[in-house]
C-alpha positions as CSV (number, residue, x, y, z in Angstrom):
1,X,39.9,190.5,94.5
2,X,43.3,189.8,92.6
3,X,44.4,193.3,94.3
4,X,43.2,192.4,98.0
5,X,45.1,188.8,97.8
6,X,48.2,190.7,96.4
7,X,48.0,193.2,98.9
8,X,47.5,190.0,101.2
9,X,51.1,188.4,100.0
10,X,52.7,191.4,101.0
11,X,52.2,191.9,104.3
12,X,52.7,188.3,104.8
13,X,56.2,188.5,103.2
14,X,56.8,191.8,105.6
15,X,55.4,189.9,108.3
16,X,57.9,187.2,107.8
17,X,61.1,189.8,107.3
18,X,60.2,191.5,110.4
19,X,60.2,188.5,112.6
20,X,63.3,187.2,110.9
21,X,65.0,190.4,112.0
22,X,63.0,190.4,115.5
23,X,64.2,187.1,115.8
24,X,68.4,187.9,114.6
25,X,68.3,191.4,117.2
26,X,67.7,189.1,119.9
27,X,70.4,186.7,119.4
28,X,72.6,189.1,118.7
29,X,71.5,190.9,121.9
30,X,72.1,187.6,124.2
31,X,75.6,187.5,122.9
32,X,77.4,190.1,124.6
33,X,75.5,189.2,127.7
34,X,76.7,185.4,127.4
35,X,80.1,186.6,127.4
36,X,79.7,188.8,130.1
37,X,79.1,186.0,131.8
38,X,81.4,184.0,131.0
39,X,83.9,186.6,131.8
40,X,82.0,187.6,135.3
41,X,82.7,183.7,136.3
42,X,86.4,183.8,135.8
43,X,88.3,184.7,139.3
44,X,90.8,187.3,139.0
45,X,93.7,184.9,139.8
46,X,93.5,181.2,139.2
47,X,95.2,179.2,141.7
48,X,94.0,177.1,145.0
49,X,94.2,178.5,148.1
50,X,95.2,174.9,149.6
51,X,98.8,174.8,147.0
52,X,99.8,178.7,148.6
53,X,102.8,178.4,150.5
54,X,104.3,182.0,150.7
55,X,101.9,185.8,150.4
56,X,104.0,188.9,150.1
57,X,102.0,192.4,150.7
58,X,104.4,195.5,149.3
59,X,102.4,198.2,150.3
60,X,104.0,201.9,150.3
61,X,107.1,201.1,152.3
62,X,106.1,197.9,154.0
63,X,106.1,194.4,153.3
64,X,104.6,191.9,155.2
65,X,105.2,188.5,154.6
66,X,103.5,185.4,154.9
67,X,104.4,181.0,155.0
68,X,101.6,178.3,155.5
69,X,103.7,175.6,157.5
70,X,102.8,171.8,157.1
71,X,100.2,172.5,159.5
72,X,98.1,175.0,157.4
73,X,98.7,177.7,160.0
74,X,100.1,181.3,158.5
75,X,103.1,182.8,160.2
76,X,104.0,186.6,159.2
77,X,107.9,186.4,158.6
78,X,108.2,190.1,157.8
79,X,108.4,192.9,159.2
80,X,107.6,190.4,162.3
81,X,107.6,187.0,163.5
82,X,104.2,186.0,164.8
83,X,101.7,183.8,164.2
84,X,99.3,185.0,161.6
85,X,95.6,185.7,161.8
86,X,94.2,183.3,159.5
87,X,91.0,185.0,158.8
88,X,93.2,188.0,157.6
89,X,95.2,185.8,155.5
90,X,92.1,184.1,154.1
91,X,90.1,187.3,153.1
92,X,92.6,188.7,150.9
93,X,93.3,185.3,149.2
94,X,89.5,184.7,148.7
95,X,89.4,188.0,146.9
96,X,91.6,187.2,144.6
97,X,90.5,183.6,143.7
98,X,86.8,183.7,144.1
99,X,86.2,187.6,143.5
100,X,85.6,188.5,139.5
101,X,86.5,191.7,138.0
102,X,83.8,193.8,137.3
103,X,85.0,195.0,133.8
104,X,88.1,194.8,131.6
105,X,89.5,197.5,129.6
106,X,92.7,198.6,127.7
107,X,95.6,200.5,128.9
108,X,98.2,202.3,126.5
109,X,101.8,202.8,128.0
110,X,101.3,206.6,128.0
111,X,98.2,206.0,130.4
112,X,100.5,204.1,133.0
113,X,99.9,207.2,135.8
114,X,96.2,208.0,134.8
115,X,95.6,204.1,136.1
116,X,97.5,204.6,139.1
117,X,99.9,202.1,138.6
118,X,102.9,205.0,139.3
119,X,102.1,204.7,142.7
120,X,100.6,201.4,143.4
121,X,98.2,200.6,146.2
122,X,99.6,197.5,146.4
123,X,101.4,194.5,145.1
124,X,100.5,191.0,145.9
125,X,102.4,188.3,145.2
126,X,100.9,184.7,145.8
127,X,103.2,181.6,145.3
128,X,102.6,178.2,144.8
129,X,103.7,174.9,146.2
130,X,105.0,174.3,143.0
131,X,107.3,177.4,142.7
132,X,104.8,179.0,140.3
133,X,104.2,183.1,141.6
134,X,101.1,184.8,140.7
135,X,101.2,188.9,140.8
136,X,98.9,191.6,141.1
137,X,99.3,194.8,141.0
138,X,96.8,197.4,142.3
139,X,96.4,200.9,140.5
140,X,94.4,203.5,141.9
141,X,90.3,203.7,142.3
142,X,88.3,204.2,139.3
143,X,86.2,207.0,138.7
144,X,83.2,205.7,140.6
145,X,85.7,205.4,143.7
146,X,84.0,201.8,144.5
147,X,87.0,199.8,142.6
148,X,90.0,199.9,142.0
149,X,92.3,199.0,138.7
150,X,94.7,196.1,138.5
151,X,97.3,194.3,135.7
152,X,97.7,190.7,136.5
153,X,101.4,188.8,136.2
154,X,102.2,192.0,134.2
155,X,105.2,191.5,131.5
156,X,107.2,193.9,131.2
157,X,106.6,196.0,133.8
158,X,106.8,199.1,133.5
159,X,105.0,198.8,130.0
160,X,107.1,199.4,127.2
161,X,106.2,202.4,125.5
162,X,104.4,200.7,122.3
163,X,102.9,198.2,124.4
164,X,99.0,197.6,125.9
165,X,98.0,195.8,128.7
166,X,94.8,194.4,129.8
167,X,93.4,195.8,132.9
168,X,90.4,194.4,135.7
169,X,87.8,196.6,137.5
170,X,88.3,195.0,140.8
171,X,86.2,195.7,143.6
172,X,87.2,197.5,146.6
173,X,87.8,194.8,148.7
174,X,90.7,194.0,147.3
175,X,92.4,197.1,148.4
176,X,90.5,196.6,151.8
177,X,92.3,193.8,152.5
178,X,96.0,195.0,151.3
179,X,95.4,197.6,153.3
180,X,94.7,195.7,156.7
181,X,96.1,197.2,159.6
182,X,99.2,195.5,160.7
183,X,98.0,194.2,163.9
184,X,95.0,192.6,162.2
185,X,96.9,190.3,160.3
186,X,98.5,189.0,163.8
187,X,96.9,186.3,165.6
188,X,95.7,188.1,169.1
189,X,97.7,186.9,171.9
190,X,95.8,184.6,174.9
191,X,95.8,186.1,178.4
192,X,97.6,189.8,177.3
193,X,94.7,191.9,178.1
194,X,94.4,189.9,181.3
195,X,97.6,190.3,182.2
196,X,97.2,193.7,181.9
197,X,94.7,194.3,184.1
198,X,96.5,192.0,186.8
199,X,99.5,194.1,186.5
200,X,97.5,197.2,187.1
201,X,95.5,195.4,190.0
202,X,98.6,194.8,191.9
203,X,99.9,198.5,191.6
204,X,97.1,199.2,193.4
C-alpha cells in the first residue's frame, strides 16, 4: 500500500511539472505572435494623407511632382503641368500609410547592392503641411518576387560602412504604384476623344 500511494505522489508531482511547462510553452509561443501583430498594425509611413501638400516620384530618370491646392485637388508640377488624377495620387499614398510591411530585417553596409538599393525602384518623398518630409526608398524585389525592400527616412544615406539599417518587406504595390504610367497619373481630358472623332468626321 505505502508503495502504490508513493508511486501515487509521483505521478501527481510529474503531472503538475508537465502542465506547468505545457502551460509556460504556450505563453511563450503567443509572444512572438503578439508582436507580430503589433508590428503587422504599424503603417509603413505615419503621416495623414489630409496634412500632404507636395509628392515627389524619382523614378530612373524622371521625376514627377505633385501639390494639393487649398482645394484638395493634386496638380503634377513636373515633368508637366496638368491637373492630376486623384485616384493615382491616392493609391500610392494609401500604400504607404495604410499598407504594413510584411517583415523587417537587417541590412549591413556591405549588403547595400544585394537589397537593391544601388539602383532604386524608386524614391518617394511625402511632405507635410508642416514642412516635415517623409522618404522612402525602394530597393529591389525579394526573393519570392511578390515584394519589394525598402529603408524608411534613411540617415546617412548611402550607409556608412560600419553602419546597419532596418529594412520593411513591402508589398508589391508599392512599386505598382511608383511605377504608374505617366499618363495615368493625369486627370483625362473632357471632350478629347470627341474631338477627335469630329476632326476625323469632317475630313471626310
Amino acid at each position: 500500500m505505502k508503495l502504490q500511494r508513493n508511486t501515487l505522489i509521483l505521478v501527481g508531482v510529474a503531472f503538475l511539472l508537465g502542465a506547468g511547462v505545457l502551460i509556460a510553452e504556450t505563453q511563450r509561443a503567443r509572444t512572438p505572435e503578439m508582436q507580430r501583430a503589433g508590428d503587422a498594425a504599424s503603417p509603413i509611413l505615419g503621416f495623414a494623407e489630409t496634412d500632404v501638400t507636395t509628392l515627389t516620384v524619382e523614378r530612373g530618370n524622371e521625376t514627377l511632382v505633385f501639390n494639393r491646392n487649398d482645394d484638395g485637388d493634386w496638380q503634377m508640377i513636373e515633368p508637366d503641368t496638368a491637373l492630376a488624377e486623384p485616384g493615382a495620387v491616392a493609391f500610392l499614398l494609401s500604400r504607404l500609410n495604410t499598407d504594413s510591411p510584411l517583415q523587417r530585417v537587417s541590412m549591413a553596409a556591405d549588403q547595400f547592392n544585394d537589397f537593391g538599393f544601388n539602383a532604386p525602384t524608386g524614391i518617394v518623398t511625402v511632405t507635410l503641411e508642416d514642412g516635415t518630409d517623409h522618404e522612402l526608398i525602394l530597393g529591389g524585389p525579394d526573393f519570392s518576387g511578390n515584394a519589394n525592400y525598402a529603408v524608411i527616412n534613411p540617415d546617412p544615406w548611402p550607409p556608412a560602412d560600419d553602419s546597419e539599417h532596418e529594412v520593411l518587406v513591402v508589398s508589391r504595390d508599392v512599386a505598382n504604384g511608383i511605377n504608374r504610367p505617366l499618363e495615368e497619373w493625369l486627370m483625362p481630358v473632357e471632350g478629347e476623344v470627341e474631338g477627335d472623332g469630329e476632326g476625323e468626321g469632317e475630313g471626310e
